[in-house]
C-alpha positions in Angstrom: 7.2 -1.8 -6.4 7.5 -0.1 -8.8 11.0 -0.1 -7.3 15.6 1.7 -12.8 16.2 5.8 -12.1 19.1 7.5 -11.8 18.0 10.6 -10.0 20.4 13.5 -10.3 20.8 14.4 -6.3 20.5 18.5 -6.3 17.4 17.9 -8.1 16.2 15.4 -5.2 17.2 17.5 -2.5 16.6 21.3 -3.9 13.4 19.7 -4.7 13.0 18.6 -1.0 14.9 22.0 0.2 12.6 24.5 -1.7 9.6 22.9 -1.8 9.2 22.5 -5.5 8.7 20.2 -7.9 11.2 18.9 -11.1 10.9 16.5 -13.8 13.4 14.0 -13.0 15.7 12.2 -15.1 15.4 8.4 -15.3 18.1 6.4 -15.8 19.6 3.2 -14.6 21.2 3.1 -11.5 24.0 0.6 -10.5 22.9 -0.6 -7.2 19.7 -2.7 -7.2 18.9 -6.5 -8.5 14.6 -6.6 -10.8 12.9 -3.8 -12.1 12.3 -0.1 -10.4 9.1 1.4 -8.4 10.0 4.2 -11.0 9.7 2.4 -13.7 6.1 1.5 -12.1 7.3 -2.4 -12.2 5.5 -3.9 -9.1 8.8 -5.4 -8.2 11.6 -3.5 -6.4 15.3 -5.8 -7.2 15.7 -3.5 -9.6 15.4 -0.6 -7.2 15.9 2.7 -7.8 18.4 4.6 -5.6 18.8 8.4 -6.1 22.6 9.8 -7.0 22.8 12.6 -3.7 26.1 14.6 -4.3 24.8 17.0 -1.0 22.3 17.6 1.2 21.0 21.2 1.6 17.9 21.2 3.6 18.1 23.4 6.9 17.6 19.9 8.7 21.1 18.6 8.1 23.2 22.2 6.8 25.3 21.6 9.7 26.0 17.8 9.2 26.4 18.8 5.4 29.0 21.5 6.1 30.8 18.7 8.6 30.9 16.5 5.8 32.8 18.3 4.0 35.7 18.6 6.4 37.9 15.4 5.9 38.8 15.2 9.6 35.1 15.7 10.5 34.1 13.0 8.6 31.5 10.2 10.2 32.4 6.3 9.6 29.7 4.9 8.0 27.8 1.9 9.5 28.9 -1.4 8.4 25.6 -3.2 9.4 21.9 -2.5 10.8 20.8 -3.6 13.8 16.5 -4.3 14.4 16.0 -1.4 16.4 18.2 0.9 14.0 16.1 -0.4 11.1 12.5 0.2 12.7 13.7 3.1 14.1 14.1 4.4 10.4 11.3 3.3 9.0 9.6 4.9 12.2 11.5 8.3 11.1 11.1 8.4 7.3 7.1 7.7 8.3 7.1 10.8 10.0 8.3 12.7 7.7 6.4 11.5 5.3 3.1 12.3 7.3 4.3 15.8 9.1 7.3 16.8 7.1 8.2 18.7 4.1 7.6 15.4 2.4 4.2 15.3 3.0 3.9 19.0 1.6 5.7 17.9 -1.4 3.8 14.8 -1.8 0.1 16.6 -1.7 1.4 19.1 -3.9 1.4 16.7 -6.4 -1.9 15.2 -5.4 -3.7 18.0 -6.7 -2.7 17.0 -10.2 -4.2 13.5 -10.0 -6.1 12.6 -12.5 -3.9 14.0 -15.2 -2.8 11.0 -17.1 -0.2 13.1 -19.3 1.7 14.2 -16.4 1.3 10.7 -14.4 5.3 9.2 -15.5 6.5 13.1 -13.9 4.7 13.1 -11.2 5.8 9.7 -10.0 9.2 10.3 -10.5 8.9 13.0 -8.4 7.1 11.2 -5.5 10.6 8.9 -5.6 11.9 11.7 -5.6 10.2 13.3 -2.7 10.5 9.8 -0.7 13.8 8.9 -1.4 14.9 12.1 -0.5 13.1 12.0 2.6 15.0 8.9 3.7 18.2 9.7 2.8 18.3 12.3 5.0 16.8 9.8 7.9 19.7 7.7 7.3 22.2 10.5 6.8 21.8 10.6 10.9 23.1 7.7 11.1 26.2 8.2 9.6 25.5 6.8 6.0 27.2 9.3 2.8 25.0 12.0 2.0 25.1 10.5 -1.6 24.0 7.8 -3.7 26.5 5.0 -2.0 24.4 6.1 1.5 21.4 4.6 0.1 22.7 1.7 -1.1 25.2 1.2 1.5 21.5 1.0 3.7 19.8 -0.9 0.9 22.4 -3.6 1.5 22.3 -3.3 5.5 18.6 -4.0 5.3 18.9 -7.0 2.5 21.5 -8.8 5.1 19.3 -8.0 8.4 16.4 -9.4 6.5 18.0 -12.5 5.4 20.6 -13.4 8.3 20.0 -11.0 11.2 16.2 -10.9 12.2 14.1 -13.2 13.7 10.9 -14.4 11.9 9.0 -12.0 13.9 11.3 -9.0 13.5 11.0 -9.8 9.8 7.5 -9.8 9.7 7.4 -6.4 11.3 9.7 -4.2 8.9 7.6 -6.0 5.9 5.3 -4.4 7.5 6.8 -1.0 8.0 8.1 -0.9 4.8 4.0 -1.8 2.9 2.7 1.0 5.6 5.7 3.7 4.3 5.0 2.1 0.5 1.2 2.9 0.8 1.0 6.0 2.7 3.2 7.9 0.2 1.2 6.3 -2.9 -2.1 7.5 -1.0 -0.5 10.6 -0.5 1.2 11.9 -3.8 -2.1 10.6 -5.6 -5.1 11.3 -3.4 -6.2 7.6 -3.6 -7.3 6.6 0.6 -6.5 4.1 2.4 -9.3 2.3 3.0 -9.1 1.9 -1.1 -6.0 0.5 -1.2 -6.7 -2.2 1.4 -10.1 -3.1 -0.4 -7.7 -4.4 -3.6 -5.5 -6.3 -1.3 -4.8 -9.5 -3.2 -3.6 -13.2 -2.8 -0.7 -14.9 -4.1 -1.6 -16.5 -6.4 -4.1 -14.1 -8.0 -0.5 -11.9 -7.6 1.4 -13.9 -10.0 -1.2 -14.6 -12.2 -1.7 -10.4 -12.9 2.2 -10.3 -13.0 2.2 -12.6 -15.4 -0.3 -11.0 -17.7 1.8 -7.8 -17.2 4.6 -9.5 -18.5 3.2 -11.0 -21.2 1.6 -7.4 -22.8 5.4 -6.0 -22.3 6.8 -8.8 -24.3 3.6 -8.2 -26.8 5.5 -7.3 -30.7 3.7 -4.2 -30.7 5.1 -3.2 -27.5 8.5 -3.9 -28.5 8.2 -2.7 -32.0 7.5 0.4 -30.6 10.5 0.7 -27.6 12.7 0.1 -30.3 11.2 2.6 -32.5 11.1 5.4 -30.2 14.5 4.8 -28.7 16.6 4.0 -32.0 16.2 7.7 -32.9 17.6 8.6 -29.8 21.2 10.0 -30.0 23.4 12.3 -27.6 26.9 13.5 -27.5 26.2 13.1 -23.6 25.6 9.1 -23.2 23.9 10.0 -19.5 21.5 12.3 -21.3 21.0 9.5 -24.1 20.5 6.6 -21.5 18.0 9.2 -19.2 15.8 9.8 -22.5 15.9 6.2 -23.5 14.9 5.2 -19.9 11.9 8.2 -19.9 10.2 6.6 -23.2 10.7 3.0 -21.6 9.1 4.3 -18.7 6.4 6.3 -20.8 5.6 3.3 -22.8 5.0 1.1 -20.0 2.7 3.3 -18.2 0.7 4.2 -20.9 0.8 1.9 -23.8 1.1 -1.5 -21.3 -0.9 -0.6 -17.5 -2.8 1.7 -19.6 -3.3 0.3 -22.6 -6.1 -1.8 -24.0 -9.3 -1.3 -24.1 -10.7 -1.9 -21.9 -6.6 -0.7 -19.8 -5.1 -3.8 -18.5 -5.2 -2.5 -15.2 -9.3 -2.5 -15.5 -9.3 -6.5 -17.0 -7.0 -6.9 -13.9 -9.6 -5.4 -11.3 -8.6 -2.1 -10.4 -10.4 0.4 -12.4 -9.1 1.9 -15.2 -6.8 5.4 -15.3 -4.6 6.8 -13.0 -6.5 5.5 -10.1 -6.6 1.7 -11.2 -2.7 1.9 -11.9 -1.7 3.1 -8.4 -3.9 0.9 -6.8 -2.5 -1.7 -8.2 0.8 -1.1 -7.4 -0.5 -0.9 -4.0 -1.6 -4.2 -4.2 1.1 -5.9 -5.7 3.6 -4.3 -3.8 3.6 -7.4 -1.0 4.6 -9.6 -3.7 7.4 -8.1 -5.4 10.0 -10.5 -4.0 8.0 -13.9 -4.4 10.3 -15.6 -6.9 7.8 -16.2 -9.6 6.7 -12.5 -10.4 10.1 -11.1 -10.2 11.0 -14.1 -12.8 8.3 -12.5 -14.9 8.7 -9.0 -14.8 12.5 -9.7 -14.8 12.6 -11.7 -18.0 10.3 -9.1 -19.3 12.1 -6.2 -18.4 15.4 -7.5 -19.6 14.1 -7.9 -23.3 12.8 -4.3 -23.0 16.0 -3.1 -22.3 17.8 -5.0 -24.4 15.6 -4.0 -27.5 16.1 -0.2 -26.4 20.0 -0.9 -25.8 20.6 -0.3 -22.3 20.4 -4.0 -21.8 24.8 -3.2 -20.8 23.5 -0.7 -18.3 21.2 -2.9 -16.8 23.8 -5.8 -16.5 26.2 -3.4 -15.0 23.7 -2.6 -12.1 22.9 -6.3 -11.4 26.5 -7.2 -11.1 26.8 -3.5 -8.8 25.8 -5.3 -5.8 23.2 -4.9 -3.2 19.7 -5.6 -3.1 17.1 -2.7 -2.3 14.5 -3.1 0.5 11.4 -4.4 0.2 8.8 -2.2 -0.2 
């Protein structure tokens, strides 16, 4: 949920490759549809999807280096099947639980707690998991680079909606909250038997989303987006938009899920701090497609955006195409 970026891709995959960690970038991507699990939004049609120029890892050197000749070049997929879809979810899980990945992600485990570092190290646990399954993917023929993942973002949308049967459905849901959850408990040291004690319903669902959206659309709030981002100016408009999208992001963490007293996200149920945050994007992260939160967080998000001026960015990625999977 939670999941706009635009995540340069030799810092996802040197940062999966070496082991190490990076501050990433944020800015908006033009492939998803409601606002990004980097932006910590429990809603994920505004997805974020990493920009991967090339893969380095020892894993795929070879497939890299193949890529690279023309007539070596793999067709990529032009749909996924069921069993291609759960096999992948199956794989990135893996990794995720015995890889690199899950290195990476308690690496940054043993700085929970931090709340000044809490907007980096999330960006790097998309980092970390999106770089994890782009490099699942990559095996089966997707690009090694930003059109890959949504090229499989889009796969996934039309199996969901036209290809699987009710029950099939029901089980990558699944997959995809277990894959969600395990790299949340993971990156920030929060079990699972935490996480399922603040499952929620519904319509307690949209109720929190909808005080969530309300405190982002609060004047205060907004007075201060557009305070902190009108000062902004770059000769480089990427490096303008990635700073205006780091204090959206910064804002929203700590001035709306973390503001308050006592934090919204301790009114809301889930204890306050660090912990109380990703627990409840845990929570919230079954409902990020019902159509009345992402109507609130979307209407929310838009006049955020708008206020900081990359409203025209965000447009541009709505009208992109392709919807990310659910997580």
């Amino acid at each position: 949920m939670h999941r706009v970026t635009r995540i340069t891709s030799r810092r996802i995959l040197s940062h999966v490759a070496r082991g190490t960690t990076a501050t990433t970038p944020a800015t908006l991507n033009a492939v998803p549809t409601t606002v990004s699990k980097t932006y910590a939004i429990t809603t994920t049609q505004f997805s974020t999807t990493p920009n991967i120029d090339a893969a380095v890892t020892p894993e795929n050197q070879n497939l890299t280096q193949q890529a690279k000749q023309p007539n070596l070049l793999p067709s990529p997929p032009t749909s996924l099947s069921f069993e291609k879809a759960t096999g992948i979810n199956a794989t990135t899980l893996f990794y995720l639980r015995h890889g690199l990945g899950n290195r990476l992600l308690k690496d940054l485990a043993k700085h929970s707690g931090d709340a000044t570092t809490l907007v980096q190290r999330w960006q790097t646990m998309m980092e970390t998991f999106l770089g994890t399954q782009v490099h699942v993917i990559a095996g089966l023929g997707y690009p090694l680079d930003e059109r890959g993942l949504a090229m499989f973002n889009e796969h996934m949308a039309r199996l969901m909606q036209y290809g699987a049967e009710e029950a099939e459905q029901a089980q990558l849901r699944d997959e995809a909250r277990v894959l969600w959850k395990t790299t949340l408990s993971t990156a920030f040291g929060v079990t699972m038997e935490e996480i399922e004690g603040k499952e929620v319903g519904v319509v307690e669902a949209r109720d929190m989303m909808h005080r969530v959206a309300t405190r982002m659309q609060d004047p205060g709030i907004i007075e201060m987006v557009a305070k902190r981002t009108g000062g902004v100016t770059e000769d480089d408009p990427v490096k303008e938009t990635t700073k205006k999208h780091t204090i959206v992001q910064e804002i929203l963490v700590k001035e709306v899920y973390l503001g308050g007293e006592p934090q919204l996200v301790e009114q809301l149920g889930f204890g306050s701090g660090e912990k109380g945050y990703v627990l409840f994007q845990c929570s919230l992260a079954d409902y990020q497609s019902d159509p009345l939160v992402s109507q609130y967080i979307g209407t929310a998000m838009f006049r955020i955006l708008k206020v900081a001026g990359l409203d025209d960015a965000m447009m541009e990625s709505m009208a992109g195409g392709g919807t990310a999977q659910s997580r």
